[in-house]
C-alpha positions as a printed Julia matrix, in Angstrom:
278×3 Matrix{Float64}:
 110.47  33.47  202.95
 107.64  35.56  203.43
 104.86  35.32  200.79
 101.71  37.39  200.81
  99.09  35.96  199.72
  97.14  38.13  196.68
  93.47  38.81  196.7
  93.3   39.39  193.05
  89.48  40.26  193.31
  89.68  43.11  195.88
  90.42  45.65  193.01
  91.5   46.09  189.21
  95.19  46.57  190.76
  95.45  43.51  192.64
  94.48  41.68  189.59
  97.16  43.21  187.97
  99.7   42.1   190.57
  98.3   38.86  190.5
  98.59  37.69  186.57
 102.0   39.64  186.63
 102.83  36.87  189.7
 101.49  34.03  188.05
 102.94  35.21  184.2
 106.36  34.96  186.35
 106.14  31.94  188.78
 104.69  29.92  185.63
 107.92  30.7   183.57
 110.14  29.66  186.99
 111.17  33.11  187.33
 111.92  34.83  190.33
 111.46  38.25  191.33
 114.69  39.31  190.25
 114.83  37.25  187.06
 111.84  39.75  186.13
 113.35  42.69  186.93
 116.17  42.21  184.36
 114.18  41.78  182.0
 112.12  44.63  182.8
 114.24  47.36  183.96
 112.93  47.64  187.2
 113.85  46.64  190.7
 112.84  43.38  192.37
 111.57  45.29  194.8
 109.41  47.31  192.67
 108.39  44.35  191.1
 107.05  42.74  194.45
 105.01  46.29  195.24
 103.58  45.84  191.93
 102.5   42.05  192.93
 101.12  42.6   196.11
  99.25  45.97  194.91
 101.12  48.06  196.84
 102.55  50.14  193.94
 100.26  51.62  190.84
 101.38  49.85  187.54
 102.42  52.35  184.93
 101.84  52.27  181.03
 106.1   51.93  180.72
 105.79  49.17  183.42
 102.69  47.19  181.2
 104.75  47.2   178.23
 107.65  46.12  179.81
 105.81  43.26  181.49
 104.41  42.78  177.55
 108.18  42.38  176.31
 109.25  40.44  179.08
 106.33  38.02  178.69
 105.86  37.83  174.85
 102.26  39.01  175.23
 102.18  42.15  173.15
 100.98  41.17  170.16
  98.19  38.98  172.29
  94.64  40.72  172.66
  95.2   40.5   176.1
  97.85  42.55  177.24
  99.01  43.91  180.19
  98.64  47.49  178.75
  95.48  47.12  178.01
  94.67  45.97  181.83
  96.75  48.97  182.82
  94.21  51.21  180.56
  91.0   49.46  182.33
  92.71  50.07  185.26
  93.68  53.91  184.44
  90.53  54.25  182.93
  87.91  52.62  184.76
  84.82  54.1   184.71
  85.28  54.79  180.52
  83.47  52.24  178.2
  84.78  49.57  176.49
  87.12  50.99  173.65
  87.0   54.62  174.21
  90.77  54.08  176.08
  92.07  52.66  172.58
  90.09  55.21  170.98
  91.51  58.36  172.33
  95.62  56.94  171.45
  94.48  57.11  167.97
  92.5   60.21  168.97
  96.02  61.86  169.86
  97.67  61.17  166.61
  94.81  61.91  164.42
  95.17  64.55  161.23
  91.35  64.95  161.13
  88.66  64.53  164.24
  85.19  64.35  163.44
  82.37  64.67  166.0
  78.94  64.22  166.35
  77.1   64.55  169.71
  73.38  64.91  171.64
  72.53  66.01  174.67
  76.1   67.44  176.04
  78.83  69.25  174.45
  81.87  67.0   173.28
  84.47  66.49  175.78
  87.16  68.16  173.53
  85.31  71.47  173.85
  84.09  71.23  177.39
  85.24  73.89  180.1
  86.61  72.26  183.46
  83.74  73.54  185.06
  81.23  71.89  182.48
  82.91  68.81  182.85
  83.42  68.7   186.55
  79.28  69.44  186.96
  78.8   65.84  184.22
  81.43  63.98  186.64
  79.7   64.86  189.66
  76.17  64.24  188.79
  77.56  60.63  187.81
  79.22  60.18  191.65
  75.73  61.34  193.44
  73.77  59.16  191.01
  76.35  56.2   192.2
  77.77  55.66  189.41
  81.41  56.41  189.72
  83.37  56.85  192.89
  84.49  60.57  193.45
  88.31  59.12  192.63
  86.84  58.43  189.33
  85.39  61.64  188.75
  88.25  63.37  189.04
  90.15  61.2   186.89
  87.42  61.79  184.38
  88.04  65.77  184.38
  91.55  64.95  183.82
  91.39  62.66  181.14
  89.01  65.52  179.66
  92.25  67.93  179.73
  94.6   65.9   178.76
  92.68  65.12  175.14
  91.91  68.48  175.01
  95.79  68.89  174.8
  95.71  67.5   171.49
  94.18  70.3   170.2
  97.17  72.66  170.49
  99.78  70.73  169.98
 102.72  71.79  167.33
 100.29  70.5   164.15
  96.88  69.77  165.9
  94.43  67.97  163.8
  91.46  69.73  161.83
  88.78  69.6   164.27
  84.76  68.92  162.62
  82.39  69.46  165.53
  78.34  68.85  164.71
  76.6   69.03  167.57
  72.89  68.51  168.19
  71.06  71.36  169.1
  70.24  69.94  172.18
  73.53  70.69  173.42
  73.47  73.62  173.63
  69.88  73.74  175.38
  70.48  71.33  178.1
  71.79  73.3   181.23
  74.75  71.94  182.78
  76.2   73.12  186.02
  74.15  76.11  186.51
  73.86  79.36  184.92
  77.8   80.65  185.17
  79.32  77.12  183.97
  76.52  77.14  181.14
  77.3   80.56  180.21
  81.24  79.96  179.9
  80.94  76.79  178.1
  78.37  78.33  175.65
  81.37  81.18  175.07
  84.08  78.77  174.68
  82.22  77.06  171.92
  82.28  80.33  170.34
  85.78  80.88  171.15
  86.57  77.52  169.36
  84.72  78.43  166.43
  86.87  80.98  165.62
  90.17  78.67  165.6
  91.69  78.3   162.29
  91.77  74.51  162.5
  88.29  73.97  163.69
  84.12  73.9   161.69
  81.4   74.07  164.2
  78.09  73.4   163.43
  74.77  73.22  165.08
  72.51  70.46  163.69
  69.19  72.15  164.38
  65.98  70.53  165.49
  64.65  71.47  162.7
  66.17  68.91  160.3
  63.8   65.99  161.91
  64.71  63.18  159.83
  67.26  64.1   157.52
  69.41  64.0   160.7
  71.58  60.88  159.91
  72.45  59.7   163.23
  70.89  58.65  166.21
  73.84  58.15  168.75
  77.07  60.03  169.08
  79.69  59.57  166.62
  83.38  60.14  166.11
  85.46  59.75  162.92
  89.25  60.06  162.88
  91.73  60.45  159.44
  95.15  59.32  160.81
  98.35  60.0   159.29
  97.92  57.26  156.97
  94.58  58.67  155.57
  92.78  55.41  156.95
  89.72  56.4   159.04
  88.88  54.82  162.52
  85.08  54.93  163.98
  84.17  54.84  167.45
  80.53  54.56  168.63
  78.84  54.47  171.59
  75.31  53.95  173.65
  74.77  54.33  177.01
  76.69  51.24  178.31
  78.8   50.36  175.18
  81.05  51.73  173.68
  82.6   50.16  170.03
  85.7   50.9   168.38
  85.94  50.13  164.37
  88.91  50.2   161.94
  87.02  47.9   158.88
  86.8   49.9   155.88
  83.67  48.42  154.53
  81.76  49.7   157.74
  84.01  53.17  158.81
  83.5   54.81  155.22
  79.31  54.94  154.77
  79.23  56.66  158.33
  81.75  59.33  157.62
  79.53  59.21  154.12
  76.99  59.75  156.38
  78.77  62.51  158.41
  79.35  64.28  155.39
  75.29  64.37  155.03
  75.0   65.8   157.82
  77.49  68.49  157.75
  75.31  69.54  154.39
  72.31  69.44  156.71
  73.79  71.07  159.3
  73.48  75.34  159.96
  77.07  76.71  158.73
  79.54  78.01  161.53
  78.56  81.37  161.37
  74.11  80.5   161.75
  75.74  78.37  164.43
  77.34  80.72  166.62
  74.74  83.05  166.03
  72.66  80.51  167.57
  75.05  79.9   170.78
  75.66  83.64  171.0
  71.88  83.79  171.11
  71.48  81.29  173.87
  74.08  83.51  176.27
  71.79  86.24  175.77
  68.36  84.49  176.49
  70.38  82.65  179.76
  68.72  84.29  182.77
């Protein structure tokens, strides 16, 4: 019998391979035992192993059920999301699966406009500064850009959420991309103003202190009216569901809303910013 032997530090997918041989040999299974309980072929199986085939969020949770470990903090879904999503921070994957089932979205940002209301273009120009900087391979960049459009799918979906945007004037002051992709992304956030489901507001520079947060924010209301928090700096990201620590910062976001310029002084603002781009 041939056996290759696995390399599970050569990349995130080998290591995937790897645990999902070692989960099975440790239970006495063989190839095909897996399979049935999986759904999938022993070949398939063995391309997974040996890294040969991409793992897919079906196949993690299958391997989760077959192995008990989906009620474990260490699943093999959430390996297949640092795998999918490799070059996001710590909790932003988990974020963004509550982002897509949320009934309210609030957002706070500085410096660049949130990805939910970035152009292509916009967000292509952030992805490739990150690959010349080093950063991120250019495999990673473009996975970025889609990940972009696929939570920006959210947005129209049959009942999309209520969308609360904030944004620190600086966002709309930092050119991105040159003139043209500046321009269009200034416009869109205009467009999106002017949705039925969606408040956009500019917190000007203006407000000095009374501006009540320092680093991004985002706020979600699921279904279930509970409210989930996700933070981040510039190498962590945090992900919070506790109650006692979620409700002062949407407090907090409430503040600033009340600080904030209303929609319309906001737009006037961006609509002001396309005209004085030279």
């Amino acid at each position: 019998m041939n056996r290759k032997e696995l390399e599970p530090d050569s990349s995130p997918q080998a290591a995937f391979g790897a645990r999902i041989r070692s989960s099975r040999e440790a239970r006495g299974w063989k190839q095909e035992d897996l399979a049935e309980r999986t759904g999938y072929s022993s070949t398939h199986i063995s391309a997974v192993e040996t890294g040969r085939k991409m793992p897919t969020l079906r196949f993690s949770r299958s391997a989760d059920q077959a192995f008990g470990t989906g009620d474990t903090a260490d699943t093999f879904e959430r390996q297949w999301r640092e795998i999918r999503h490799g070059s996001l921070l710590e909790g932003f994957p988990q974020y963004v699966g509550y982002e897509g089932r949320a009934v309210e979205i609030r957002l706070y940002e500085i410096g660049i406009v949130p990805g939910l209301l970035q152009t292509p273009e916009y967000a292509q120009a952030l992805a490739n500064s990150a690959v010349r900087r080093g950063a991120i391979t250019q495999e990673q960049a473009d996975e970025r850009v889609a990940f972009v459009a696929e939570r920006q799918a959210a947005l129209v979906r049959p009942r999309p959420p209520m969308l609360f945007v904030t944004m620190d004037e600086s966002c709309i002051h930092r050119p991105i991309g040159g003139t043209a992709v500046m321009d269009a992304q200034l416009a869109r956030l205009a467009e999106i103003a002017e949705m039925p489901n969606t408040l956009l507001q500019v917190a000007p520079y203006e407000m000095g202190e009374r501006r009540t947060f320092d680093l991004p924010v985002n706020l979600l209301t699921l279904p279930d009216r509970s409210v989930v928090c996700y933070a981040e700096s510039q190498t962590q990201g945090h992900l919070d569901r506790e109650s006692t620590s979620v409700l002062p910062m949407l407090t907090a976001y409430h503040q600033l809303q009340a600080e904030a310029a209303s929609q319309a002084a906001s737009v006037a603002m961006i609509r002001n910013m396309r005209r004085g781009t030279p």
